[in-house]
C-alpha positions in Angstrom: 0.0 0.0 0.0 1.4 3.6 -0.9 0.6 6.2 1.7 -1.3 9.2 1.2 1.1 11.5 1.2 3.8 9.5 -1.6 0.9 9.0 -3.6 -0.3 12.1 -4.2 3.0 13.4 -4.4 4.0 10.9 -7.4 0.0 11.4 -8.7 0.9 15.1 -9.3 4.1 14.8 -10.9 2.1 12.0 -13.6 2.4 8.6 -12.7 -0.9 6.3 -12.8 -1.4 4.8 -8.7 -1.8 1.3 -8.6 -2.7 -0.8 -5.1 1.1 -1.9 -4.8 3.2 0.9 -7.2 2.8 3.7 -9.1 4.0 4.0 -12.7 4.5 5.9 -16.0 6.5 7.3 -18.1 8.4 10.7 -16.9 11.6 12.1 -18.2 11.4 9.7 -21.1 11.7 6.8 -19.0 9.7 4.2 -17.8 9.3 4.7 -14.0 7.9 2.8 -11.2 8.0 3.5 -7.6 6.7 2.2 -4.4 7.1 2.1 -1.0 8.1 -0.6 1.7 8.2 1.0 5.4 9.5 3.8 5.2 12.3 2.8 2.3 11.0 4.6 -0.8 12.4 3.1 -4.0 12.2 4.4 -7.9 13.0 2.6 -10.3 13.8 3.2 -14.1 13.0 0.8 -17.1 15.8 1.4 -20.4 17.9 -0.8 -22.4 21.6 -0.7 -21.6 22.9 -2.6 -24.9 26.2 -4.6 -24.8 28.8 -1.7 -26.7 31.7 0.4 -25.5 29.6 3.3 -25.2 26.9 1.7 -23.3 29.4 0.5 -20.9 31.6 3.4 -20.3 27.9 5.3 -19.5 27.5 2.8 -17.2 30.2 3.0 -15.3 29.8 6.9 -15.4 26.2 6.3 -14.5 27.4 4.4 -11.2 30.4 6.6 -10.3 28.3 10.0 -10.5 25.4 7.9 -8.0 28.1 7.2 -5.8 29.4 10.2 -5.5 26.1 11.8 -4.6 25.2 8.7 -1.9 25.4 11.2 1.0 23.8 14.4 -1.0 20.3 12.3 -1.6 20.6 9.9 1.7 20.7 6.9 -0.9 20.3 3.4 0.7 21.4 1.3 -2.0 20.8 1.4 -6.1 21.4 -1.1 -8.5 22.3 -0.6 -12.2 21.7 -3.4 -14.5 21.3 -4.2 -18.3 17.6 -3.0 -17.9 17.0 -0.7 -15.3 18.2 1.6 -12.5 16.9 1.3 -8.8 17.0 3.5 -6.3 16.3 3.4 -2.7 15.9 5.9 0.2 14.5 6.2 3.2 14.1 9.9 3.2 10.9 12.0 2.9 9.0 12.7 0.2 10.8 16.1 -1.2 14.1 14.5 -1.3 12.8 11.3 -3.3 11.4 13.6 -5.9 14.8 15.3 -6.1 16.3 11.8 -6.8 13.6 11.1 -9.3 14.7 14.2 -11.2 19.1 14.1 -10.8 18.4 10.0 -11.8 16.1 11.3 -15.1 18.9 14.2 -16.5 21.7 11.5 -15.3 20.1 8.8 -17.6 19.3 11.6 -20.5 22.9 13.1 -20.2 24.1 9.7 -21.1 21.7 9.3 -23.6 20.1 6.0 -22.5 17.4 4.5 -24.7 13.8 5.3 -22.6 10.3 4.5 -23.3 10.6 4.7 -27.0 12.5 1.3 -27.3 11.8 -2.2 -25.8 13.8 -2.9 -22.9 14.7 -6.5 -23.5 15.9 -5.7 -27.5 16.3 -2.5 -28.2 13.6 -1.9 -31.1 12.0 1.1 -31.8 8.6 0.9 -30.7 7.2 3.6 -33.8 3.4 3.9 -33.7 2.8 1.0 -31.9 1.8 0.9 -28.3 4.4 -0.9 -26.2 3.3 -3.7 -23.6 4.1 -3.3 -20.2 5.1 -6.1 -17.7 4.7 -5.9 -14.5 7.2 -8.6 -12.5 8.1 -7.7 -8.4 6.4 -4.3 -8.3 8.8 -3.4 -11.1 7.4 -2.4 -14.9 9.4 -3.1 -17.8 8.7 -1.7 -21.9 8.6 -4.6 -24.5 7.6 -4.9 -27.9 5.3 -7.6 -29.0 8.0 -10.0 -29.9 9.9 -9.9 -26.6 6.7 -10.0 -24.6 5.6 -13.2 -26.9 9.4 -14.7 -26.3 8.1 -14.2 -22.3 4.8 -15.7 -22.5 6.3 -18.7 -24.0 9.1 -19.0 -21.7 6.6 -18.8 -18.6 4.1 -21.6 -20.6 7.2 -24.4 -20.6 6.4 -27.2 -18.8 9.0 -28.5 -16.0 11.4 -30.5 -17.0 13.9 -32.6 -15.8 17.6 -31.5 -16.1 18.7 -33.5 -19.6 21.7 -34.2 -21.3 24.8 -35.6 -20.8 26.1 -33.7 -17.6 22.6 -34.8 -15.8 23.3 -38.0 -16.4 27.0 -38.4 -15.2 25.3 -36.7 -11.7 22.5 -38.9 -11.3 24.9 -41.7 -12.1 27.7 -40.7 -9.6 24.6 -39.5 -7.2 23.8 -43.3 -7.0 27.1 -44.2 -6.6 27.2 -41.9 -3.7 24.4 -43.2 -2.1 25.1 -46.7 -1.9 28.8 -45.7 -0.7 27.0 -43.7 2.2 24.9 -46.8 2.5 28.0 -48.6 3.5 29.2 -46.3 5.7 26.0 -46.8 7.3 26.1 -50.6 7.6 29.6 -49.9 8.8 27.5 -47.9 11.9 25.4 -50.8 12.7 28.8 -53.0 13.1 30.5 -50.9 14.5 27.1 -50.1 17.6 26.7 -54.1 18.4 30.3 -54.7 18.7 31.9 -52.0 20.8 28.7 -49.9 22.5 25.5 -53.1 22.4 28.4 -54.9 25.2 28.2 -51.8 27.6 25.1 -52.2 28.0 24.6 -55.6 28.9 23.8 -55.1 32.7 20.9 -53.1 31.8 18.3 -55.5 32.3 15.1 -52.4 32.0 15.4 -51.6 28.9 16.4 -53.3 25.5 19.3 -51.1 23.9 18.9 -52.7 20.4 16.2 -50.8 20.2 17.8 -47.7 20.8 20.1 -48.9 18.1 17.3 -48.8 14.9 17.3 -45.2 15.0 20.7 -45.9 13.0 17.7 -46.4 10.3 16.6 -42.7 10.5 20.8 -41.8 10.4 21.7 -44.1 7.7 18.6 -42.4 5.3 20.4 -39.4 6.2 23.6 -40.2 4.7 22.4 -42.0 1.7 20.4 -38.7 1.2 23.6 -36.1 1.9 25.8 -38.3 -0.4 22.9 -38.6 -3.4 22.9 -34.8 -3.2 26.5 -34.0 -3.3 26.0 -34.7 -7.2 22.8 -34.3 -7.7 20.1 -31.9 -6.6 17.7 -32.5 -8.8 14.3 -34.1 -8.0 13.6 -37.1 -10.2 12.5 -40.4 -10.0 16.4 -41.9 -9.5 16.7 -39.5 -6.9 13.5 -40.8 -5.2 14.4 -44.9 -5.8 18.5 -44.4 -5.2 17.7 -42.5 -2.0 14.7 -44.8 -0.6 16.1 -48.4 -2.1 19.5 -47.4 -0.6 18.8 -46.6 2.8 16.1 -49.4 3.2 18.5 -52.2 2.1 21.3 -50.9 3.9 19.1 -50.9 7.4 18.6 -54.2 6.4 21.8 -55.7 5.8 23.4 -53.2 8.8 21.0 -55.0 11.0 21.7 -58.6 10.1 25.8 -57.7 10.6 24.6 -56.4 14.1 22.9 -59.9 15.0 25.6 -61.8 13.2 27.9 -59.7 16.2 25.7 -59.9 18.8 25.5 -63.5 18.4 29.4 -63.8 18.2 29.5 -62.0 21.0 27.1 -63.7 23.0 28.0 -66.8 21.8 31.8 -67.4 20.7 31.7 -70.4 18.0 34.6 -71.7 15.8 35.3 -70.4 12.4 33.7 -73.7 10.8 30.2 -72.9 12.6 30.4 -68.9 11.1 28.6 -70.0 7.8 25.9 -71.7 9.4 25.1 -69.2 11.5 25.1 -66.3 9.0 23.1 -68.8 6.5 20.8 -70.4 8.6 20.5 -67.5 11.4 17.3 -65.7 9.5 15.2 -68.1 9.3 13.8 -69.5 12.3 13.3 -73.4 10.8 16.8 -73.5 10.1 18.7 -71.4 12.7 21.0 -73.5 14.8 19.6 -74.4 18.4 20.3 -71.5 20.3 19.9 -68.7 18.1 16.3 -69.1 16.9 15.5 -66.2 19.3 17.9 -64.1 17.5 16.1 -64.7 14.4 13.1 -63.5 15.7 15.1 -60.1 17.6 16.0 -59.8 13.5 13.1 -59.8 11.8 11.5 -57.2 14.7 14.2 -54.7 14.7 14.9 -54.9 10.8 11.5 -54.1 10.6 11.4 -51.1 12.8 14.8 -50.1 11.2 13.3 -50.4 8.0 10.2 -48.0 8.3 12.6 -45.2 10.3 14.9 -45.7 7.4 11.9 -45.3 4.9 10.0 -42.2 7.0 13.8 -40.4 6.8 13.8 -41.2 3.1 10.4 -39.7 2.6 11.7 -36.7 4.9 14.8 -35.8 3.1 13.1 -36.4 -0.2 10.6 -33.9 0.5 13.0 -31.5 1.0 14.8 -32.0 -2.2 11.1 -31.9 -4.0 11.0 -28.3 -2.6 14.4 -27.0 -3.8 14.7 -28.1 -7.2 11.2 -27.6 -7.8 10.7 -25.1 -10.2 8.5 -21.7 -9.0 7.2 -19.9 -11.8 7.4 -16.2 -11.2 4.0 -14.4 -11.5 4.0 -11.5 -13.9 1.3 -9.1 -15.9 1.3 -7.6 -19.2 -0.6 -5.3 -20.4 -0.5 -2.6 -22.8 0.5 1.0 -22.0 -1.8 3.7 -23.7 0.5 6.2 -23.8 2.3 6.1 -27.3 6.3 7.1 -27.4 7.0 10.6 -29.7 
């Protein structure tokens, strides 16, 4: 919203008020301003073409602002290709005053104004030019420039192609089964040196405590997926899930297999069995048919942590790489350029 005051100010010197900015042209430029708090910024549509005398105006453009920073109270400004901002957060008198020394700077360089398209530089002649409207900002284009927009905006998503995408995706999944491993190596590396401090605890089972390695190792597969690759897709989503389940799996068998060594020291001839046979309750060696069953329950809870984390992460990623079209309007401006 534009304040009372600012808005009949800028009203009276020409520009059209809009619930957000005011515009129009003045000075021969395209000019928008609005207010946020009590930072007032202008800014000034033109076409800064890439040639030796567009850039050495530039960079006389910039050096004259900065040397009148402390004369006008300016805040910041920013001098691109299309445009000049402006910001203050001084009253109403001195914006104007910035308004005018920005217009005669931008005319004493002779920058192309409101009679050319801002995004190609054509002459706009008799026909009326179409205004966009993106972040409170207004920009001139001619009807081919505004068409080249439209279409851009109207492309669908798409995933990131060619041959780069694919060498990430492909060392992405070599990076998550890597951190996969590393998360196996947790589950070792839990049951054989911190599962035997715990052994006098006779409350409260400690493997349990142990299947949040699930949640961690869906973690890792996710951080070493995206070191590569950021890019939501469907390897993304089966690498990262597939990954992290299987590895909480196998991490989880290797724990019993150690427990079970631990528990129960057997010769090196009896190791086969038991990792064979150990799973399955019909065929696990007497003694360790319990631990078949303490598999299958913690794999399980392992499992589904792994799988929410993957789900978790994977969300995330959705969000970042998805891609947020900006909202813009065009319409045309009925004022025609002399």
């Amino acid at each position: 919203m534009l304040s009372k005051t600012f808005s009949a100010a800028v009203q009276n010197i020409g520009l059209t008020i809009t619930p957000d900015h005011a515009y129009g042209i003045y000075g021969g430029y395209l000019l928008t301003v609005y207010e946020s708090g009590s930072k007032k910024t202008a800014f000034f549509n033109f076409l800064l073409d890439e040639n030796e005398d567009n850039t050495l105006a530039a960079l006389e453009i910039s050096d004259t602002i900065k040397s009148n920073i402390s004369t006008y109270s300016i805040l910041n400004y920013d001098l691109q290709d299309d445009g000049l901002s402006i910001t203050t957060s001084q009253g109403v008198p001195t914006f104007l005053k910035i308004i005018d020394f920005c217009t005669e700077l931008l005319n004493e360089h002779k920058v192309m104004g409101s009679e050319y398209c801002s995004a190609c530089g054509k002459k706009f002649g008799k026909r009326y030019p179409k205004k966009l409207t993106r972040r409170n900002n207004n920009y001139l284009l001619c009807e081919s420039c505004t068409l080249e927009v439209l279409e851009e905006q109207d492309k669908p998503d798409e995933e990131t192609g060619g041959t780069d995408a694919g060498r990430d995706s492909y060392k992405g999944v070599i990076a998550a089964v890597v951190s996969g491993l590393i998360g196996v190596f947790l589950y070792y590396a839990c049951y054989r040196w911190l599962l035997p401090l715990t052994v006098e605890w006779e409350t409260w089972d400690f493997r349990y405590v142990l299947t949040a390695l699930g949640f961690a190792t869906s973690f890792l597969v996710y951080i070493g997926y995206t070191m590569f690759n950021k890019k939501a897709c469907l390897t993304s989503y089966l690498s990262v899930s597939v990954t992290a389940v299987l590895a909480t799996i196998i991490g989880q068998y290797i724990g019993i297999i150690v427990e079970i060594l631990n528990d129960h020291p057997v010769k090196f001839s009896l190791i086969y069995k038991t990792l064979l046979k150990m799973p399955l309750r019909s065929t696990a060696l007497e003694g360790f048919k319990s631990y078949s069953t303490d598999f299958y329950i913690l794999a399980v809870i392992s499992a589904v942590l792994a799988a929410v984390g993957s789900v978790i992460f994977l969300l995330g990623l959705y969000d970042k790489s998805r891609k947020v079209k900006e909202e813009f309007k065009i319409e045309t401006l009925k004022i025609k350029s002399n």
